[in-house]
C-alpha positions as CSV (number, residue, x, y, z in Angstrom):
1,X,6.9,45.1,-122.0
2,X,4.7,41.9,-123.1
3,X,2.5,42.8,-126.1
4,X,-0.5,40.8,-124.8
5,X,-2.8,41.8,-121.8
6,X,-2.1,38.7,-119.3
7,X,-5.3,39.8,-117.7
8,X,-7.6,39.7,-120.7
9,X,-6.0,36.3,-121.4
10,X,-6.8,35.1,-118.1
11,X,-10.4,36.2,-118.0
12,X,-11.1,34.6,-121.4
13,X,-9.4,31.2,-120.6
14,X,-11.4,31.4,-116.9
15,X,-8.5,31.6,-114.3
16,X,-8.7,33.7,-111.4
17,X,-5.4,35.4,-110.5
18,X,-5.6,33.7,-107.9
19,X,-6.6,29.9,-108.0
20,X,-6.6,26.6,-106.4
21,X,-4.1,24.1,-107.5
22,X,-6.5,21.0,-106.7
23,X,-9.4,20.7,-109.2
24,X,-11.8,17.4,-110.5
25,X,-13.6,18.8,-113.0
26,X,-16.2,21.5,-112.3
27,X,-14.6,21.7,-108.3
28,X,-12.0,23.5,-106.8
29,X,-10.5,23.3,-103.6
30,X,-6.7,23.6,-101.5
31,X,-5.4,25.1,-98.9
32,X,-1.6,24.2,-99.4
33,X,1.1,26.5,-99.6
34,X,1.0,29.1,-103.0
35,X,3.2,28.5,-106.0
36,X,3.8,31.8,-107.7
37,X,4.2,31.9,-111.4
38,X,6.2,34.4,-112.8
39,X,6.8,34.7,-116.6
40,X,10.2,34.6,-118.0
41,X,9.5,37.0,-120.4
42,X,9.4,40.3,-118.0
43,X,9.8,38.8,-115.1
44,X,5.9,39.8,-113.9
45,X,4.0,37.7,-111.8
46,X,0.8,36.2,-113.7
47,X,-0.8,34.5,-110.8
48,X,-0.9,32.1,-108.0
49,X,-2.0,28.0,-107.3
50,X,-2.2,26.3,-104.1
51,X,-0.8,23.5,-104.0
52,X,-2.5,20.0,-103.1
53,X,-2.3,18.7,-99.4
54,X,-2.5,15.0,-99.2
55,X,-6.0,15.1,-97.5
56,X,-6.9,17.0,-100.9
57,X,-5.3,14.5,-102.8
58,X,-7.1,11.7,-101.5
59,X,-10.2,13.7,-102.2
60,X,-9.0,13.8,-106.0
61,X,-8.5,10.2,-105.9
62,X,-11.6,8.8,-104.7
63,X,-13.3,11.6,-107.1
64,X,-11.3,9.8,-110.0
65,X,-11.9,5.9,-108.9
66,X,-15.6,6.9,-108.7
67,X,-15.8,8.3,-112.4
68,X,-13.6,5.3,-113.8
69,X,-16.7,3.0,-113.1
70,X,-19.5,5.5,-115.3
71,X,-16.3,6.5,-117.5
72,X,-15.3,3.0,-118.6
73,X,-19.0,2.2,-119.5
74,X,-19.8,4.6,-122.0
75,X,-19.0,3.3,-125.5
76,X,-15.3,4.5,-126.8
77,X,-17.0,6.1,-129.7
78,X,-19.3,8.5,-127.0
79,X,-15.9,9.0,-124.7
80,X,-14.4,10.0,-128.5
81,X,-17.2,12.1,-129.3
82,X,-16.4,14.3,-125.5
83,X,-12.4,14.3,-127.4
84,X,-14.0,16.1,-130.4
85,X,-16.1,18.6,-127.9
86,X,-12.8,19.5,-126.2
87,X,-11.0,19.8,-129.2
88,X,-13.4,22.1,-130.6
89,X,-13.4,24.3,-127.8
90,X,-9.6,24.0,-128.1
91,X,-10.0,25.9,-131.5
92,X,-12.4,28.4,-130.0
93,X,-9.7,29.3,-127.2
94,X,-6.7,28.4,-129.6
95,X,-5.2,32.1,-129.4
96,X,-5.3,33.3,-125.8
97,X,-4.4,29.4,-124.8
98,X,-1.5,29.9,-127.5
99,X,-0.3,33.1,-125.4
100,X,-0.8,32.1,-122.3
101,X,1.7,29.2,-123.3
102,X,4.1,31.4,-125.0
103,X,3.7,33.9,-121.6
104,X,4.0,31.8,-118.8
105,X,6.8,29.0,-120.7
106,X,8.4,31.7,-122.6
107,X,8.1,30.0,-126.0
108,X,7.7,32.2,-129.1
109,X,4.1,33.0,-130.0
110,X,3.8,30.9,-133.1
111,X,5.4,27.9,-131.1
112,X,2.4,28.5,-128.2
113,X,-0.1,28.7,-131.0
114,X,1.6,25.3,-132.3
115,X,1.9,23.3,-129.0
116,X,-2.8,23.9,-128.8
117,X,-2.4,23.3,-132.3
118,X,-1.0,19.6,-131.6
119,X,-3.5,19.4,-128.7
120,X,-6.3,20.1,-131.1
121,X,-4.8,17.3,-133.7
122,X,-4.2,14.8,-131.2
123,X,-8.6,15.4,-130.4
124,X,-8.9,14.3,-133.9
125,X,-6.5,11.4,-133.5
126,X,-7.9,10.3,-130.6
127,X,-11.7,10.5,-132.0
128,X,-11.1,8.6,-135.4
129,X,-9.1,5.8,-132.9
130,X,-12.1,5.9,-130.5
131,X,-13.7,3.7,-133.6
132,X,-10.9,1.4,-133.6
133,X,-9.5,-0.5,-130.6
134,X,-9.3,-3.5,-132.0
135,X,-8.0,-7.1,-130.8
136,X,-7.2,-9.8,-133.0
137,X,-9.1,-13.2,-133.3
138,X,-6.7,-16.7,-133.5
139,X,-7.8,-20.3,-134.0
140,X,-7.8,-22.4,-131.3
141,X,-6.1,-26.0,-131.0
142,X,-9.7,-27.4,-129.5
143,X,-12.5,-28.5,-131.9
144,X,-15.3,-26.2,-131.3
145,X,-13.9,-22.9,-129.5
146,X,-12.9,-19.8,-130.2
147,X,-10.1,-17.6,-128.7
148,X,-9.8,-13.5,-129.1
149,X,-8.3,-10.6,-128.0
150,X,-9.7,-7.9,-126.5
151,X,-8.3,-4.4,-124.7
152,X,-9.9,-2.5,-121.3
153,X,-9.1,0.9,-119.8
154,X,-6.5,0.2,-117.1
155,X,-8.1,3.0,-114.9
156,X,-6.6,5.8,-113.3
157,X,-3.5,6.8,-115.5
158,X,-1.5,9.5,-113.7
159,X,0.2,12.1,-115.8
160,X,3.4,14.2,-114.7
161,X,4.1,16.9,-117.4
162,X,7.5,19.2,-117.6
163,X,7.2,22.8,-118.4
164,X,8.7,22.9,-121.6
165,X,5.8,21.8,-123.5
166,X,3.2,23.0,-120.5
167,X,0.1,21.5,-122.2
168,X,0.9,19.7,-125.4
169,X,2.5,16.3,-123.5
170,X,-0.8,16.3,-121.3
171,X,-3.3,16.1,-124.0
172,X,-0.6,12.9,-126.3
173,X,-1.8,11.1,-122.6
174,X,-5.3,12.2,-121.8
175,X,-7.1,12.7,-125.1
176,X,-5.5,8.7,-125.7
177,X,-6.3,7.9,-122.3
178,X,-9.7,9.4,-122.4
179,X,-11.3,7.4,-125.6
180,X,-9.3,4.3,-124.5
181,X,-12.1,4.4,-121.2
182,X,-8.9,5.7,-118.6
183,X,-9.7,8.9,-116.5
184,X,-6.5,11.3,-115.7
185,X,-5.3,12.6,-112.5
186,X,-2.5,15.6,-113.7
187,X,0.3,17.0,-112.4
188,X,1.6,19.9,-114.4
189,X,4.9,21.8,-114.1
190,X,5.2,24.2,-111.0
191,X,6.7,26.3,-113.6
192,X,4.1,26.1,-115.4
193,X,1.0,25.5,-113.3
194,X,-1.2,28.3,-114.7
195,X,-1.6,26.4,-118.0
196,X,-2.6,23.5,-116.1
197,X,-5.2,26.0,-114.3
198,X,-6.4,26.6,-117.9
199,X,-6.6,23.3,-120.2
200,X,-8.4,21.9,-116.6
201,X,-11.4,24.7,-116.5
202,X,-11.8,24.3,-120.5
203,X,-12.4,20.6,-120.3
204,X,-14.5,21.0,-116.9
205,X,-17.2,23.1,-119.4
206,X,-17.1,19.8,-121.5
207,X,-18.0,17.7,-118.6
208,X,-20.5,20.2,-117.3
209,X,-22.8,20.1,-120.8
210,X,-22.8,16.6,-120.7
211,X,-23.5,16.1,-117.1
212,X,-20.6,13.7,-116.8
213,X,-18.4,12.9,-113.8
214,X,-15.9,15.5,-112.8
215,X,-13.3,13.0,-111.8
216,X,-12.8,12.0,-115.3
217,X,-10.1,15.0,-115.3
218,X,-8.1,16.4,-112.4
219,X,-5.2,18.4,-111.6
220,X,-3.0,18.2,-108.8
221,X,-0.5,21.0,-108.4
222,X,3.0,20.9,-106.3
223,X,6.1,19.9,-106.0
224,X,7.9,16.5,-106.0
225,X,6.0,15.4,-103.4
226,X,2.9,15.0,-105.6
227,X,4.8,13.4,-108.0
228,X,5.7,10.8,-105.5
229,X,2.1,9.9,-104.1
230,X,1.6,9.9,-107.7
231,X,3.9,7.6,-108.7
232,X,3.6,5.3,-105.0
233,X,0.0,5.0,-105.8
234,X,-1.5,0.9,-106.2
235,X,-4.6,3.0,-107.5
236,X,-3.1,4.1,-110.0
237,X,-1.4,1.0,-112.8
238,X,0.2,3.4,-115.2
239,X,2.1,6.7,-114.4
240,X,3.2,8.5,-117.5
241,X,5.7,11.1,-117.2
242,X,7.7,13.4,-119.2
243,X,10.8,15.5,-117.8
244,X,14.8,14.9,-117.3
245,X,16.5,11.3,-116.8
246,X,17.0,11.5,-113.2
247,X,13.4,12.2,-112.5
248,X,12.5,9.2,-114.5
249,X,14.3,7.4,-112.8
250,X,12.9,8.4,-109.5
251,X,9.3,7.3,-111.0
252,X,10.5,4.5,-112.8
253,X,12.0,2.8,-109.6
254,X,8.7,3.5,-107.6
255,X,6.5,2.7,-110.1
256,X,8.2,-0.9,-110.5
257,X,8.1,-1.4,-106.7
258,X,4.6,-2.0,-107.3
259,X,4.6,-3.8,-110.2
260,X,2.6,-0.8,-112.1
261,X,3.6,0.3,-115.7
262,X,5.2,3.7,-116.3
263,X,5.5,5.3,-119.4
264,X,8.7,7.6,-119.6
265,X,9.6,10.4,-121.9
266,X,13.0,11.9,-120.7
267,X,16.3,13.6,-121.8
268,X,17.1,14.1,-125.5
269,X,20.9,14.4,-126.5
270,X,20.0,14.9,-130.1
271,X,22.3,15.2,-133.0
272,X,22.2,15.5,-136.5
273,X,24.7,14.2,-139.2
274,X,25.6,16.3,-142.2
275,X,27.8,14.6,-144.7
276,X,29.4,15.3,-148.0
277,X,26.4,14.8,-149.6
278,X,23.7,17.6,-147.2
279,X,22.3,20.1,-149.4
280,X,23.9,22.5,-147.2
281,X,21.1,25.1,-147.6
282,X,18.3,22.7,-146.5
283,X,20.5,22.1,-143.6
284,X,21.1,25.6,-142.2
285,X,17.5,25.8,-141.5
286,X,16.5,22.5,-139.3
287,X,20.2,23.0,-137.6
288,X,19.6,26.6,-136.4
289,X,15.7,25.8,-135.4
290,X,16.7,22.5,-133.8
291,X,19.1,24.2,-131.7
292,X,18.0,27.4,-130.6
293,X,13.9,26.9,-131.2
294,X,12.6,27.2,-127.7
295,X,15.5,28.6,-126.5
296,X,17.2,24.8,-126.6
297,X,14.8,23.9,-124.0
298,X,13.4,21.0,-126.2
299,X,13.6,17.1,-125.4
300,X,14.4,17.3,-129.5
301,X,16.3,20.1,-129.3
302,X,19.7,19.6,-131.5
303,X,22.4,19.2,-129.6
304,X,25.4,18.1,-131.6
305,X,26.5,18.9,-135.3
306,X,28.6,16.3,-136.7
307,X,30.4,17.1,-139.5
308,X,32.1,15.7,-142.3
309,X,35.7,16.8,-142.4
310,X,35.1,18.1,-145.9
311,X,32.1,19.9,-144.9
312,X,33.3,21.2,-141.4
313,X,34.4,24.6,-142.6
314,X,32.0,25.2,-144.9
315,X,28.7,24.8,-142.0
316,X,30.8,26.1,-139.0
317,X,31.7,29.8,-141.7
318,X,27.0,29.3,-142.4
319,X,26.4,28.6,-139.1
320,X,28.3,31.7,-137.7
321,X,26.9,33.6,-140.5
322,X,23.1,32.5,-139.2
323,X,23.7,32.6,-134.9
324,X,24.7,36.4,-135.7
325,X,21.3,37.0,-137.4
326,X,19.2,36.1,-134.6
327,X,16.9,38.1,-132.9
328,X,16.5,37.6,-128.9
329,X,13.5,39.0,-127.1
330,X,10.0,39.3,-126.0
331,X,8.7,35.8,-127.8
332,X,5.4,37.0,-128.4
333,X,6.7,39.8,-130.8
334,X,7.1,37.1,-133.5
335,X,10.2,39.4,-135.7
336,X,12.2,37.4,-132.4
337,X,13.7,34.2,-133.2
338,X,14.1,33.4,-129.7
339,X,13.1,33.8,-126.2
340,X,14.1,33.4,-122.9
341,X,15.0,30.4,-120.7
342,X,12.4,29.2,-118.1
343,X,13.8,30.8,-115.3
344,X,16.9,32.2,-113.6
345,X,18.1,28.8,-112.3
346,X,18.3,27.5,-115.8
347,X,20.7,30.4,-116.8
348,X,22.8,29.5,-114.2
349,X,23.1,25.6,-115.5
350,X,23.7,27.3,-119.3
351,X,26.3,29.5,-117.6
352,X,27.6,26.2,-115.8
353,X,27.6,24.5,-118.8
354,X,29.8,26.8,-120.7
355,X,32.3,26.8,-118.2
356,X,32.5,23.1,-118.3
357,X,33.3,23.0,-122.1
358,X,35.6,25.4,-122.1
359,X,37.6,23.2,-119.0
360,X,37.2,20.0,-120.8
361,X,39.2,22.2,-124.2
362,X,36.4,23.5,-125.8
363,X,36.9,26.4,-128.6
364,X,33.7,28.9,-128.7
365,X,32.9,30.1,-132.1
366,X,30.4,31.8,-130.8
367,X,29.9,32.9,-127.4
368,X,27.3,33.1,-124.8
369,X,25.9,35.1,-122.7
370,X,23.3,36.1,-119.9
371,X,21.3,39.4,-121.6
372,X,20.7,42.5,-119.9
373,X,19.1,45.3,-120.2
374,X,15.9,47.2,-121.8
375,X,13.5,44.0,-122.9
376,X,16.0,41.4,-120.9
377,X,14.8,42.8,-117.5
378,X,13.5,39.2,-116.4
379,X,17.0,38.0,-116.4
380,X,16.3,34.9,-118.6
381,X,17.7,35.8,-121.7
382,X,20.6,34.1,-123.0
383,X,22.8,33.9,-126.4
384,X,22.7,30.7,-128.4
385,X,26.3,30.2,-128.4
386,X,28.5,26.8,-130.3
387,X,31.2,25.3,-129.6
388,X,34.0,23.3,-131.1
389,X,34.4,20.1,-129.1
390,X,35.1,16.4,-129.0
391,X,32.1,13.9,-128.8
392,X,33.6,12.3,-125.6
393,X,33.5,15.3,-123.2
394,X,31.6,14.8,-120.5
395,X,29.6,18.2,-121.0
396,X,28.5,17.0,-124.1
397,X,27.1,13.6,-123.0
398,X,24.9,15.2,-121.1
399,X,21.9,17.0,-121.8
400,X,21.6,20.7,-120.7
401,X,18.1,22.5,-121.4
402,X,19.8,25.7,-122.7
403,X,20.7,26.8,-126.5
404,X,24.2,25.4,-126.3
405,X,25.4,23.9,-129.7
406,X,28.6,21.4,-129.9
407,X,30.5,20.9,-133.6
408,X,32.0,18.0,-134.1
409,X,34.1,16.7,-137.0
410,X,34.1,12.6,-138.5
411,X,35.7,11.1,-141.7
412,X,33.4,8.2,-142.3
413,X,29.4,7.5,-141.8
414,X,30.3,4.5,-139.7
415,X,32.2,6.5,-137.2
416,X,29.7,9.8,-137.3
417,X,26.3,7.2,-136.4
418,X,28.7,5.9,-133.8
419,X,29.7,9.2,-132.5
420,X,25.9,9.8,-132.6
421,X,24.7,6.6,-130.5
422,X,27.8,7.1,-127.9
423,X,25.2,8.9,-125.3
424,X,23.7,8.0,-122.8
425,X,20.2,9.3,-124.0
426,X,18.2,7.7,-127.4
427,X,15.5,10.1,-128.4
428,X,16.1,12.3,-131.5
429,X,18.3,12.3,-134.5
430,X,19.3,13.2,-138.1
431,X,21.1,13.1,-141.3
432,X,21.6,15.3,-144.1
433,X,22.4,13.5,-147.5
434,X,21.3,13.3,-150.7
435,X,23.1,9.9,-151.2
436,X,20.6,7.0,-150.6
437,X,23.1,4.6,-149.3
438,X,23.9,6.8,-146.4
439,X,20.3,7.9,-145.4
440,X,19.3,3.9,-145.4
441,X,22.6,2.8,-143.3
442,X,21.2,5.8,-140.7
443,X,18.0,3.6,-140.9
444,X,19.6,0.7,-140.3
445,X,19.8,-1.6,-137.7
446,X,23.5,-0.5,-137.6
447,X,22.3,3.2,-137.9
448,X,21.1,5.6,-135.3
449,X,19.9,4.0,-131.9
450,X,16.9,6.7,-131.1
451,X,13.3,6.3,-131.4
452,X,12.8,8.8,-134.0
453,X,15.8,8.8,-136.9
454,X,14.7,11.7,-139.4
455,X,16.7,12.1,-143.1
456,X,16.9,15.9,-144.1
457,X,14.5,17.4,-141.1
458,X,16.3,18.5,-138.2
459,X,15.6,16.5,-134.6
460,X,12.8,18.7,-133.1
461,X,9.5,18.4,-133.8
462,X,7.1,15.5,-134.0
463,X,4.0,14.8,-135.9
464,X,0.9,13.2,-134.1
465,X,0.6,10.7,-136.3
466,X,3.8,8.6,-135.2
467,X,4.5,7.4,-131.7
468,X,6.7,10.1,-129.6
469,X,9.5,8.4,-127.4
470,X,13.0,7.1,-127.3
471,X,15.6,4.3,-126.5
472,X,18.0,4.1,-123.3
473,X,17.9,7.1,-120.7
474,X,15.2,8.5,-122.8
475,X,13.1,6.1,-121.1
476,X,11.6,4.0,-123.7
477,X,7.8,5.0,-123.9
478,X,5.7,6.2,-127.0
479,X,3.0,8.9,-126.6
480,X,0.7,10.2,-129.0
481,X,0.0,8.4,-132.6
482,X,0.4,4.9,-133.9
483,X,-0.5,2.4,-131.6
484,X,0.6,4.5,-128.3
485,X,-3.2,3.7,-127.1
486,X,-2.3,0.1,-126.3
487,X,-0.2,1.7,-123.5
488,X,-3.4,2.9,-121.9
489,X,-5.2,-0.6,-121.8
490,X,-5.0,-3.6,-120.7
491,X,-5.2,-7.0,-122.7
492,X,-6.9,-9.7,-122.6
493,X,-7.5,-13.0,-123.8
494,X,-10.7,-15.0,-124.0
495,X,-11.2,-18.4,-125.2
496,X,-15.1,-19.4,-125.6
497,X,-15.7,-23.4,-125.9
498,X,-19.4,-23.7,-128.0
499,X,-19.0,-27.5,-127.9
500,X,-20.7,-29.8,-125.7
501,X,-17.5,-31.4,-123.9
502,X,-14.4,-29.7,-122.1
503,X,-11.6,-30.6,-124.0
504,X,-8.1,-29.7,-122.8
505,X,-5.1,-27.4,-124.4
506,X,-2.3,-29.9,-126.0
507,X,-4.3,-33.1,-126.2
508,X,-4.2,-33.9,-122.1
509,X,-6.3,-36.3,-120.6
510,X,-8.9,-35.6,-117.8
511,X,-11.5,-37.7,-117.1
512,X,-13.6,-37.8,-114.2
């Protein structure tokens, strides 16, 4: 049994138990088929959303076009200053949002308390940046003109979120999106689509008390067929969307059909290096929380351990020691260490999974499991199990959203970063020294290939401040911090001649 009332939780955040999956701002409207949500943690339905029919959806967009032309004409710092109203309602509704997350996803409660916790930080992000979108000024080769660069909203930026981080990923885009003069059109996980429901009907107050246009934020909810109008759309130049390889690709291809931009943030095969040199007890900690935080259903999530020979015995005896410490259950009790998977068709890819290592000659040092039981009744428990393999398997060089840990053993840096970069995905990875030398090869240009490369942290987790993405089948996009915004805009260059003739660019001669 939960140890939160679902129903309270709803009423505070707003949601009906049963509610429309079609929404621009302060409406709601659909008549499509229902997707029920169930939670993974006891297996209890928590509501219902309709999903959007494509008459509805062309209601959304011509709700959205229409808002882009007040929206883009409000000053960025009055679009940052509706950020920091949302972000402080964000802190008002920070604990029944937090457990609505850790209910409906299945994350444990302190991570669904984190995840509005990096919504509410990426508010202030977005807010101090609202101040400063700047372009750059150049000298121009003509006597008497001037040349600068200057950034617009691109317009409707369409947004396609995965359930693993059912609200977080939306607010790196629209809180960016929003102060850079974009509106949003959103559509959430259908595993997720209540918290969708939620973060929509908070930010619909915002636009309410300020009498703005409700098409600045809308949700669309369904399956892959709204991802496709989405991503088909001409009225919509940037698509940003977060999920596995294959459904990147799927967007990335239609997206580029019509010469629009997409912004992709896909599968993670994340491992982290410990060598001779790890503090070995600093290392325990990011490799079991990289691994089996979120029950493995990170894009960050650690993947692979690889191990210096000398070392190998050493972390696989710790990291024994620490997989038969864990505690496995209701998330939101928060003496668990971790919770379930998403849903019973993820335990059957972990279970697949297993059975694929153990064919291509893996050796299970600890073994997995689906849990059963009083407290595992929702059938989406599993045990984080690991697994001593060979970096070429093909089960390994692939990502699977489960707690599934591979050990692997090297004998010199060069060949453990190559080990590392051998997959097909770029997004996350680590290593554990104290020796300089090593930790700045791994920074290298002949170190890891990812987009984040972390010394002495483990792969998962991200702060705001730095750009979010990675290299090869991760995609190659950057949400949240850094200069992520100039994704959301479009530049241009203008050239402004003061003088009282028309001089031409590299000396030519025109004259009339």
């Amino acid at each position: 049994m939960s140890a939160i009332n679902i129903n309270d939780i709803l009423k505070e955040l707003g949601v009906e138990a049963t509610n429309s999956g079609t929404s621009t701002g302060q409406k709601h409207f659909g008549s499509g088929q229902m997707i029920e949500s169930y939670s993974p943690v006891d297996g209890k339905l928590i509501g219902k959303v309709s999903t959007t029919s494509a008459s509805e959806y062309a209601q959304v967009m011509d709700s959205a076009t229409a808002a882009f032309k007040t929206w883009r004409l409000l000053p960025a710092p009055q679009r940052g200053e509706i950020v920091r109203q949302f972000g402080q309602k964000l802190r008002e509704k920070k604990d029944a949002l937090g457990k609505l997350v850790s209910y409906e996803m299945g994350k444990s409660l302190q991570e669904g308390w984190g995840e509005v916790q990096e919504m509410i930080d990426i508010c202030d992000f977005a807010v101090g940046l609202s101040r400063q979108l700047y372009g750059l000024t150049m000298h121009s080769e003509r006597p008497m003109h001037r040349m600068y660069e200057q950034w617009h909203p691109m317009g409707v930026v369409g947004i396609i979120s995965a359930f693993n981080f059912p609200v977080a990923v939306w607010s790196w885009n629209t809180a960016l999106a929003w102060v850079c003069g974009d509106v949003c059109v959103w559509k959430p996980s259908e595993k997720a689509p209540i918290c969708g429901v939620a973060c929509q009907n908070i930010f619909a107050e915002v636009l309410k008390e300020n009498d703005l246009p409700e098409g600045i934020c809308c949700l669309v909810n369904g399956g892959k067929e709204v991802g496709e109008w989405i991503s088909n759309d001409k009225r919509i130049p940037l698509v940003s969307a977060t999920g596995s390889t294959r459904m990147g690709k799927q967007v990335g291809e239609a997206v580029a059909k019509r010469l629009g931009y997409s912004l992709l943030e896909l599968g993670g095969n994340n491992a982290i290096i410990i060598t001779e040199n790890a503090d070995l007890e600093a290392t325990l900690v990011g490799a079991v929380f990289g691994a089996v935080g979120t029950a493995g259903q990170r894009c960050t999530s650690t993947r692979r351990l690889i191990v210096h020979s000398s070392k190998y015995d050493e972390v696989k005896e710790k990291m024994v020691k620490a997989y038969g410490q864990l505690k496995i259950g209701d998330p939101l009790d928060m003496a668990n260490h971790v919770g379930p998977l998403i849903d019973k068709e993820a335990t059957e890819m972990y279970l697949n999974a297993i059975e694929k290592a153990k064919a291509e000659g893996g050796n299970f040092i600890v073994e997995g499991e689906v849990l059963s039981g009083v407290g595992y009744e929702s059938g989406c428990y599993v045990k984080p199990c690991i697994a001593e393999v060979k970096n070429d398997y093909e089960i390994v060089c692939n990502e699977t959203f489960a707690p599934i840990l591979y050990l692997i053993k090297y004998e010199t840096l060069e060949e453990a970063i190559e080990m590392q970069n051998a997959v097909p995905q770029g997004l996350s990875s680590a290593i554990m020294t104290t020796n300089l030398r090593e930790a700045e090869l791994f920074l290298s240009a002949a170190g890891s290939d990812c987009g984040i490369a972390n010394v002495n942290i483990g792969t998962s987790g991200a702060e705001i401040g730095g750009a979010f993405g990675g290299e090869k089948e991760t995609g190659g996009g950057r949400e949240s911090g850094s200069d992520a915004w100039k994704a959301y805009m479009r530049r241009q260059t203008n050239t402004i001649n003061y003088s009282t003739g028309v001089p031409l660019a590299q000396g030519i001669k025109f004259d009339l």
